[in-house]
KELUM-412601 format. One line per 5 residues: number of its first residue (from 1); for each residue y, x, z negated of N, C-alpha, C. Coordinates in nm, 2 decimals. Each point is the difference from the previous one (the first is absolute). Example, Ala and Ser with C-alpha at 12.3 -4.5 7.8 and 13.67 -1.06 7.14 Angstrom:
! residues 2
1 = -0.57 1.32 -0.78 0.12 -0.09 0.00 0.12 0.09 0.00; 0.11 -0.04 0.07 0.11 0.09 0.00 0.11 -0.08 -0.08
END
This chain:
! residues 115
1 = 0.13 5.76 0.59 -0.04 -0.04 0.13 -0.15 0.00 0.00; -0.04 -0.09 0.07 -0.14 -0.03 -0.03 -0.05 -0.03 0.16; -0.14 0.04 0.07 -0.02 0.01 0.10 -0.13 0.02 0.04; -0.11 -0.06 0.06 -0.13 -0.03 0.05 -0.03 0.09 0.08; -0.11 0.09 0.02 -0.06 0.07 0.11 -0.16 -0.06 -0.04
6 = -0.01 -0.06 0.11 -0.15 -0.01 -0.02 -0.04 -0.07 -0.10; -0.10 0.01 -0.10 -0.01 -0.05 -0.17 0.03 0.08 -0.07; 0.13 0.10 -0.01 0.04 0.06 -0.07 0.16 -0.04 -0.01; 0.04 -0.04 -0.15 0.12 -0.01 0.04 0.08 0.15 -0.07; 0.13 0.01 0.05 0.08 0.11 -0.01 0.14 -0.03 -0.05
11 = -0.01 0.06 -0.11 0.15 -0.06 -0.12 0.06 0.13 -0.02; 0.16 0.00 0.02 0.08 0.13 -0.06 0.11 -0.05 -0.08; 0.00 0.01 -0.10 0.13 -0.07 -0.09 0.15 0.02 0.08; 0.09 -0.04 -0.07 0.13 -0.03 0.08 0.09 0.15 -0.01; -0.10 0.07 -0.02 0.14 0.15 -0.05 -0.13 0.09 0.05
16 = -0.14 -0.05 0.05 -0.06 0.10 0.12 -0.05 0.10 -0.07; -0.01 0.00 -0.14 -0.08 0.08 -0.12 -0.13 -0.02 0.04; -0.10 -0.12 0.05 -0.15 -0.02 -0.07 -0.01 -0.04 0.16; -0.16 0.04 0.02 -0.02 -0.07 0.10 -0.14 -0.06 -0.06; -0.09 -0.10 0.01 -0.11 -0.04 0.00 -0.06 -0.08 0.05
21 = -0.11 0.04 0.08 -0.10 -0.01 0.08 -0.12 -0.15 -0.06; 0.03 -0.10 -0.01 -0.16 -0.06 -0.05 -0.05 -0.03 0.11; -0.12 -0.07 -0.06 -0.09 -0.02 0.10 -0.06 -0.14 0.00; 0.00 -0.08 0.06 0.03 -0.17 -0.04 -0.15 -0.01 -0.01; -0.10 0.09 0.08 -0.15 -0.08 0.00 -0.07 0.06 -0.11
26 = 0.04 0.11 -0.09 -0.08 0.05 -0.11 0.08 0.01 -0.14; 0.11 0.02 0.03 0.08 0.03 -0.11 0.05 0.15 -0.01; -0.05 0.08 0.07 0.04 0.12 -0.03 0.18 -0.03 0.03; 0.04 0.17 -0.04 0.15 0.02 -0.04 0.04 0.15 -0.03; 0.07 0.02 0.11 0.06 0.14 0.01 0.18 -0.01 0.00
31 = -0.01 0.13 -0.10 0.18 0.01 -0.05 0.05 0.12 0.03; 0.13 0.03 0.02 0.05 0.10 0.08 0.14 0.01 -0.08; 0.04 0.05 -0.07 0.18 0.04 -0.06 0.04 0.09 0.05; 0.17 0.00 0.05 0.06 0.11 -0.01 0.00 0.14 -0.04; -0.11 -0.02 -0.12 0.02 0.17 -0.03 -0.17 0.02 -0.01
36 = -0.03 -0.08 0.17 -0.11 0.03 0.04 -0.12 0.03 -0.09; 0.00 -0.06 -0.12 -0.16 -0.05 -0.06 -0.04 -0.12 0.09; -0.18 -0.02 -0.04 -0.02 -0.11 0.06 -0.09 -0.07 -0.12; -0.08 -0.10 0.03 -0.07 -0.06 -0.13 -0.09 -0.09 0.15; -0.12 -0.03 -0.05 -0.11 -0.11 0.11 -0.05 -0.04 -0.12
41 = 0.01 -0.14 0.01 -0.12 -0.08 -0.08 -0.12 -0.02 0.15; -0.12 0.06 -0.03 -0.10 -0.03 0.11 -0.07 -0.18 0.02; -0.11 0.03 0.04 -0.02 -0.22 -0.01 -0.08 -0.01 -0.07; -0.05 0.10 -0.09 -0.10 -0.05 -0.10 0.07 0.04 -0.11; 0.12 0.02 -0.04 0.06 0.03 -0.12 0.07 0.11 -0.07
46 = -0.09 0.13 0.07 0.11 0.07 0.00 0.10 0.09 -0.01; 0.03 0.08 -0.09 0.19 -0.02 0.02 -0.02 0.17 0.03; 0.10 0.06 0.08 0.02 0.16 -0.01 0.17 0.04 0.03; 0.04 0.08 -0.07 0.08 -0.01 -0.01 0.08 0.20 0.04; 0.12 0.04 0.05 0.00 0.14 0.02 0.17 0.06 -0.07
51 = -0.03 -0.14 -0.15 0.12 0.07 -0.05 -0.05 -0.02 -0.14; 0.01 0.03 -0.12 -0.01 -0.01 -0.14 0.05 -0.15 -0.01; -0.12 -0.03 -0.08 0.05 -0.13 -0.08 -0.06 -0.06 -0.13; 0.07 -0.08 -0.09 -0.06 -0.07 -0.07 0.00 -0.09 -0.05; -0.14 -0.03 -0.03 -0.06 -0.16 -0.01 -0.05 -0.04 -0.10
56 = 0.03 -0.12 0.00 -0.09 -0.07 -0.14 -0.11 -0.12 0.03; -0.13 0.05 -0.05 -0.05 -0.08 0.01 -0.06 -0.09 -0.08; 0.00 -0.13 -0.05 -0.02 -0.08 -0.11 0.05 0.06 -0.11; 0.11 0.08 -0.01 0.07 0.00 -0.14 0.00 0.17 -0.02; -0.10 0.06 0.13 -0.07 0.14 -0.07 0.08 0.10 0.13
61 = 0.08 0.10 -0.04 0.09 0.09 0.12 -0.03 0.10 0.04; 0.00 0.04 0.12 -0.07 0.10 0.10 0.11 0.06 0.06; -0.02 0.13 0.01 0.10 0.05 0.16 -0.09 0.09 0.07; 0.04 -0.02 0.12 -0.06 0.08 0.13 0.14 0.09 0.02; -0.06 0.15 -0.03 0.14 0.09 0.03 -0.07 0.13 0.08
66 = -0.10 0.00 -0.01 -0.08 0.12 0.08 -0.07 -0.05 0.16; 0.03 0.06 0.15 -0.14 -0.05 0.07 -0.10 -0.01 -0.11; -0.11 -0.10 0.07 -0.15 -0.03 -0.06 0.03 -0.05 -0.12; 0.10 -0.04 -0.07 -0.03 -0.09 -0.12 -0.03 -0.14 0.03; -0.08 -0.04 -0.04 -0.07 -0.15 -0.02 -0.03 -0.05 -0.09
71 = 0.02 -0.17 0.02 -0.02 -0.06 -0.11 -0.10 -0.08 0.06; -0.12 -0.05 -0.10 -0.08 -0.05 0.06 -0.03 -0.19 -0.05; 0.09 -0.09 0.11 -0.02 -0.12 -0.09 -0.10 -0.09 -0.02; -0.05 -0.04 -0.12 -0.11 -0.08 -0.01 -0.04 -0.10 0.05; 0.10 -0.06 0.13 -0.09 -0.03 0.13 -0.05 0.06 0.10
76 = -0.02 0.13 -0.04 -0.06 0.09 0.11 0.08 0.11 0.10; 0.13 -0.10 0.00 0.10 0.11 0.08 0.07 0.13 -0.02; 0.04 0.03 0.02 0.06 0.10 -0.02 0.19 0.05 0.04; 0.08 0.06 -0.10 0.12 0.03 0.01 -0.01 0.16 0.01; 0.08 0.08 0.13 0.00 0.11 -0.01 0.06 0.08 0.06
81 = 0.08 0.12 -0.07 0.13 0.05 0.12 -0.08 0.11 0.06; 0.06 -0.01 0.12 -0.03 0.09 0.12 0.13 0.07 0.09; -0.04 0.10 0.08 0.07 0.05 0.10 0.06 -0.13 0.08; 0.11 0.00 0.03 0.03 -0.07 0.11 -0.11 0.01 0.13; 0.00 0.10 0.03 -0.06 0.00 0.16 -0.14 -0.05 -0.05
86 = -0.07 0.00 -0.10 -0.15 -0.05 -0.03 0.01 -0.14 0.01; 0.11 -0.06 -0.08 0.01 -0.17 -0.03 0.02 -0.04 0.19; 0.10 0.07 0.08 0.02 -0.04 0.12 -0.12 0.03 0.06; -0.13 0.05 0.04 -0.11 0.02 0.04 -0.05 -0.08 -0.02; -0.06 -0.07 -0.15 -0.11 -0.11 -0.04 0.09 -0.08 0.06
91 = 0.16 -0.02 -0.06 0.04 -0.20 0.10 -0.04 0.01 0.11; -0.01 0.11 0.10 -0.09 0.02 0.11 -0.06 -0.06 0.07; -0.07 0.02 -0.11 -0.16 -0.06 0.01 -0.06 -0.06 -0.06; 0.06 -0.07 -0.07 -0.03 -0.15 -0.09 0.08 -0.13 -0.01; 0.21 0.04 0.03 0.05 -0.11 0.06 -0.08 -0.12 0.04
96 = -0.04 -0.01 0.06 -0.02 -0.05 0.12 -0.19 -0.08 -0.03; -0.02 -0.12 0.03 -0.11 -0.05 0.01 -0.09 0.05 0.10; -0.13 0.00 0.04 -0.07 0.01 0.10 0.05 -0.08 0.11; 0.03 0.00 0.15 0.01 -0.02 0.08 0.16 -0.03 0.01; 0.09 0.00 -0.11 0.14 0.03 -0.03 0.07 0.04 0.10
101 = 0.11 0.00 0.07 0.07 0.08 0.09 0.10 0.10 -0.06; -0.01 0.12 0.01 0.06 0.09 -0.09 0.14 0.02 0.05; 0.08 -0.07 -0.09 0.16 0.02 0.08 0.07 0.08 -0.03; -0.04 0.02 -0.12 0.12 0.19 -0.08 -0.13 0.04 -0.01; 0.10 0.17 0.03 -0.09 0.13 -0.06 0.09 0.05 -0.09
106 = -0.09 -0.03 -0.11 0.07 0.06 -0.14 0.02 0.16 0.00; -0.03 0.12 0.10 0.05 0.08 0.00 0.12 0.01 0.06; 0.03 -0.05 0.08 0.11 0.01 0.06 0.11 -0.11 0.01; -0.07 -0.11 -0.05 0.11 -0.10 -0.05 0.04 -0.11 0.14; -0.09 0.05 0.12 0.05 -0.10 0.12 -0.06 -0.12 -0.03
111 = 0.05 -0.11 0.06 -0.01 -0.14 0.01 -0.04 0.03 0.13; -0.09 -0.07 0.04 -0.10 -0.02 0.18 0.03 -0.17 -0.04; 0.04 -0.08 0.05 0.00 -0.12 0.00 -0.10 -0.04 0.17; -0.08 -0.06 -0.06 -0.15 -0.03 0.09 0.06 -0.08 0.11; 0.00 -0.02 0.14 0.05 -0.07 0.14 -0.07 -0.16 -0.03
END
């Protein structure tokens, strides 16, 4: 199911596992699973994640299995697991463009759909 608030659209797969939040004017991207990890790609690239994972980049393999592990990619961004409630704080306050209408609060997960 797929669904517009504002310039964010709002997608939950057909079995209600994932929910994700993008954001049509920047690109950001917030994820939410069932067994309540999340992951945000921010709008400048990047990625944080609040479950272990691993990646390969150009051929060469990384895992993020501790908070604060980071990978640092040679466009400047950065990959890095965190606390849940930390990753829900920054989408916070970076979601969203300047003058953006803030329709979810990633702590709490409401949808405010703007009048």
């Amino acid at each position: 199911m797929r669904k517009s608030v504002g310039e964010v659209d709002l997608t939950c797969r057909t079995d209600g596992s994932v929910w994700i939040y993008d954001n049509r004017k920047n690109n950001a991207s917030f994820m939410v699973n069932d067994s309540d990890d999340v992951c945000y790609n921010d709008s400048v690239g990047n990625y944080m994640t609040s479950s272990p994972r691993y990646i390969s980049i150009n051929f060469e393999h990384f895992q993020l299995k501790n908070y604060g592990d980071a990978i640092r990619k040679s466009d400047g961004t950065r990959m890095i697991m965190m606390r849940k409630e930390d990753i829900q704080d920054i989408a916070n306050k970076t979601f969203y463009d300047e003058g953006q209408v803030h329709v979810i609060d990633f702590l709490t997960f409401n949808v405010n759909e703007p009048k």
